[in-house]
C-alpha positions as MATLAB code, in Angstrom:
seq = 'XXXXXXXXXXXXXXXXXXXXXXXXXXXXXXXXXXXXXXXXXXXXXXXXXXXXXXXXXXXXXXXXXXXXXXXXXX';
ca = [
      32.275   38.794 -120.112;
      31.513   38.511 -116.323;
      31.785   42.025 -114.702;
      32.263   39.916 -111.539;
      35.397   38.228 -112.710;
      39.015   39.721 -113.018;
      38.757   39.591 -116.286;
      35.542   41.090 -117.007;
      36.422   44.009 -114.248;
      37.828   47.156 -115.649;
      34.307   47.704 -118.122;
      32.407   50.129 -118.493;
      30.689   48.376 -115.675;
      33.601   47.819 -113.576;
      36.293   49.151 -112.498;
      39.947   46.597 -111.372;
      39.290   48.570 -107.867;
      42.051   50.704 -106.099;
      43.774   49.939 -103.135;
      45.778   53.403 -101.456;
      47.456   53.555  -98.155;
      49.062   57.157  -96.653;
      51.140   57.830  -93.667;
      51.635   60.801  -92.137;
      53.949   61.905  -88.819;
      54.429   65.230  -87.067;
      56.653   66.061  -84.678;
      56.484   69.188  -82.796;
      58.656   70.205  -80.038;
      58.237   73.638  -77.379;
      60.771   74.398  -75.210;
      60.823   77.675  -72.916;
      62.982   79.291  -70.380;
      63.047   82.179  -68.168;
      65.084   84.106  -65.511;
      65.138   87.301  -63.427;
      66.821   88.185  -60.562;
      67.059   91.394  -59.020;
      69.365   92.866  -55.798;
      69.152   95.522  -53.950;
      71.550   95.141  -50.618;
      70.642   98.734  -49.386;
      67.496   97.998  -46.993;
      67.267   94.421  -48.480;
      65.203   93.641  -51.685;
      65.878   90.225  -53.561;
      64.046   89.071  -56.243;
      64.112   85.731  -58.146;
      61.632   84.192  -60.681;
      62.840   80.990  -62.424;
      60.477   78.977  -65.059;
      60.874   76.308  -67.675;
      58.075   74.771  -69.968;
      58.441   71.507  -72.281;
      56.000   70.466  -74.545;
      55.954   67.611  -77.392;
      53.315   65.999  -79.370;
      53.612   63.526  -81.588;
      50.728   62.842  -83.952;
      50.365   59.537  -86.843;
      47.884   59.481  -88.936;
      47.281   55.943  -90.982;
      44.716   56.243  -94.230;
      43.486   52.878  -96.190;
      41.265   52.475  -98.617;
      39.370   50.504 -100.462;
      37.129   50.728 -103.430;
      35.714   47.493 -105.718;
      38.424   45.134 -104.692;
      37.180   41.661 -104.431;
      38.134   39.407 -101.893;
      39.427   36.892 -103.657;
      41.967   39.134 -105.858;
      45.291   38.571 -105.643;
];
């Protein structure tokens, strides 16, 4: 038999080949917040600090492979 051929493949020789595909998504979100504010009216003294922070990523990974497929298999 013809390793070569799809009938022959899957010897000893041969192997029918593998074909795998994997997707992967993350998602990852970061929010922050802050506030402070301090008075004093006695001999004046305000204070104020105000901040925010936003973060995202997104990340997709795709993952093919191939191993001893021919190109002319179905």
């Amino acid at each position: 038999m013809d390793a070569r051929s799809y009938a022959g493949s899957g010897t000893a020789t041969s192997s029918k080949g593998f074909l795998g595909t994997n997707t992967n998504q993350l998602f990852n979100f970061l929010t922050s917040n802050q506030l402070n504010f301090r008075k004093t009216i006695g001999l004046h003294s305000i204070r104020a600090l105000a901040a925010t922070e936003y973060g995202r990523t997104k990340l997709e990974n795709i993952l093919v492979n191939v191993n001893n497929v021919r190109a002319d298999t179905p």
